[in-house]
N, C-alpha and C positions, 0 to 999 in steps of 0.2 A: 493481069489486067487492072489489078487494082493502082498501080500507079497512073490509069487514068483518070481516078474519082480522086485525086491531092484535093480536094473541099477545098483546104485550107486556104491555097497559092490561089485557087479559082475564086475562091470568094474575096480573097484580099482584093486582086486584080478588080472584080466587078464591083465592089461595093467603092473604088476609087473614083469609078465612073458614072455612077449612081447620082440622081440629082437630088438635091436635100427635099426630104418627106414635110410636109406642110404639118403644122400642129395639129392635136387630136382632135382640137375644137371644132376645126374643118372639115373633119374627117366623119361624116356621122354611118350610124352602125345601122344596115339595115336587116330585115328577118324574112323569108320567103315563106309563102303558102305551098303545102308538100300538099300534091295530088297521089294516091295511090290507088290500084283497081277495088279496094276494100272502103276505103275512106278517103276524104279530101280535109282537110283542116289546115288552119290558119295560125302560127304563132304571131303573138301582142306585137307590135312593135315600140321598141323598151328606147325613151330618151335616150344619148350617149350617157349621158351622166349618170344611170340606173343600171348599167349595164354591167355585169362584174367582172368582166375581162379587161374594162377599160379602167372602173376602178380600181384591178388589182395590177395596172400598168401591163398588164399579158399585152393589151392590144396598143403598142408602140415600144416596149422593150423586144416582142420576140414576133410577133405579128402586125399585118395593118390589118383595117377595118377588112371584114368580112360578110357575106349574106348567107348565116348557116341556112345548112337544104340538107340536112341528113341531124340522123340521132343516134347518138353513142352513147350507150351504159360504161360505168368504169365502177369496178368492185375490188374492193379490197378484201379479203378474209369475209364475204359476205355484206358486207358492208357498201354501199351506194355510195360515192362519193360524187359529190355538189362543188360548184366554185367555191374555194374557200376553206373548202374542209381543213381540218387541221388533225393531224398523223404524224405519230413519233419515229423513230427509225425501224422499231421493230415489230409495228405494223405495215412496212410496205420492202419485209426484206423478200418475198416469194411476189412474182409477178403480178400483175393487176388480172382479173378476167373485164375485159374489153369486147360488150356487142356493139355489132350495127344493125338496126332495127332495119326493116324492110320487108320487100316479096320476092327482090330477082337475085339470085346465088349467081347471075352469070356477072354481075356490078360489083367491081373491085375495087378496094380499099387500100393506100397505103398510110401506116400511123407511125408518129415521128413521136416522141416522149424525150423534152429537154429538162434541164435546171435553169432556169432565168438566174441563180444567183448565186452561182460558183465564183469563186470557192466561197465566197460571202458577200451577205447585202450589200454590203458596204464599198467591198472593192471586186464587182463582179467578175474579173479579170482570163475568165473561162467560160461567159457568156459566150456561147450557150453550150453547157454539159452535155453529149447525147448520151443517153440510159438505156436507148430502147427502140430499136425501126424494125420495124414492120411491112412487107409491102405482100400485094394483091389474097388482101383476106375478101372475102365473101360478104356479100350482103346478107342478113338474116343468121350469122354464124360470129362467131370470137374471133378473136386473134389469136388463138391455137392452130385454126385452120391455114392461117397464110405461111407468108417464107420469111423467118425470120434471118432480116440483113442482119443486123448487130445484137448481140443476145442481152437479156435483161440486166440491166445491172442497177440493186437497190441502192435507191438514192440515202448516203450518208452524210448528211450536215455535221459540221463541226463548231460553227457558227454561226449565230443568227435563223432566223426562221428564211427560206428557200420556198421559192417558189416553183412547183414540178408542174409541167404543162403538157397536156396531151392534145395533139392534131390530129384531127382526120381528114386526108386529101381522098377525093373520088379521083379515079383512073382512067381514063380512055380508053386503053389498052393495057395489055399486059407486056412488059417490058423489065428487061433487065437493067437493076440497080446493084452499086457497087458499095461496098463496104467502107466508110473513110478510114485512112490512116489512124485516127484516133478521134476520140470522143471530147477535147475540150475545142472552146471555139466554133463550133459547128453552130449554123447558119440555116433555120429551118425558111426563110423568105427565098435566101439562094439555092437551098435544096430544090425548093420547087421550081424554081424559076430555071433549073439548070435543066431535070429533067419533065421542064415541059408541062406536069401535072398541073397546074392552077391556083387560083388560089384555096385557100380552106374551106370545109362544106362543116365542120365540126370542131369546136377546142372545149377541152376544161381543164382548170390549174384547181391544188388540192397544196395548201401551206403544210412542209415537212420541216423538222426539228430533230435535234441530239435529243437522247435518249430521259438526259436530264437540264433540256433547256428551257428555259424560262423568259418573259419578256418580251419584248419588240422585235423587230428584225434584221439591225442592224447587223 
């Protein structure tokens, strides 16, 4: 079966026919008010230009504008990680622990973890890495509990500072997802777009580096 998830041949085809994305400018970011039977609260809504997804180009190199409506913890060796953060190789060689906050365990998750800047800043030319898919995790639980599609693989920069990005899509249903042939190239807009699921309810990117790298990110 997996030669019916070819991504690759699927996404070349659809991204031929894709009509060009209008500048970020146009694009503004908005934030939803999350109801729950516990509480109701309201996140700020943050200019585009404040916004660190859009600063750190996540939202128009591997995303479009989004209205998060969910919250995802991402932990490295105990460690929180923020947009931005910045992580050498051998702190993110063992999996991240990934919650999604919530009340209903019966509301499923699938989470997608690319590299925006393989094999380098410079000549991304394997936009976008896949590291890491995940699909139908639990609400109020990790991404221990779900089905791991593609298994974790620690992101290894060789060059330049890389940018690692984590999505969280909500699920309608629970459904079968297929493993791609391989992890360069992969296409988290068309992943969604193929099977169905939406656009994103959650992202954060965390800056990863060699072991001894230094500088900018080219």
């Amino acid at each position: 079966m997996a030669s019916l998830y070819n991504l690759k041949n699927i996404y070349m085809t659809a991204c031929m026919s894709t009509q060009f994305t209008p500048p970020l400018s146009a694009m503004p970011i908005q934030y939803a008010c999350v109801e729950t039977e516990k509480a109701s609260t309201c996140r700020v809504t943050m200019p585009q230009g404040r916004d660190p997804l859009v600063l750190g180009q996540v939202v128009g190199d591997v995303l479009d504008p989004f209205t998060r409506s969910a919250a995802m913890r991402v932990m490295y060796n105990s460690k929180e990680i923020r947009n931005g953060t910045g992580l050498r190789h051998s702190a993110v060689v063992n999996k991240p622990r990934v919650e999604i906050e919530g009340h209903d365990r019966r509301q499923l998750y699938t989470l997608v973890m690319v590299d925006a800047d393989a094999p380098s800043p410079n000549s991304p030319t394997d936009r976008e890495y896949l590291h890491w898919l995940v699909t139908d995790i639990p609400e109020t639980l990790d991404a221990s509990y779900g089905n791991e599609i593609v298994s974790y693989e620690s992101p290894h920069p060789t060059a330049g500072i890389h940018r690692i990005v984590l999505v969280l899509f909500r699920q309608e249903v629970q459904q079968t997802i297929y493993a791609p042939g391989w992890r360069q190239n992969f296409n988290t807009r068309d992943f969604s777009a193929f099977y169905s699921i939406g656009p994103p309810v959650a992202a954060i990117y965390f800056n990863c580096q060699r072991e001894n790298g230094c500088g900018g990110r080219r």
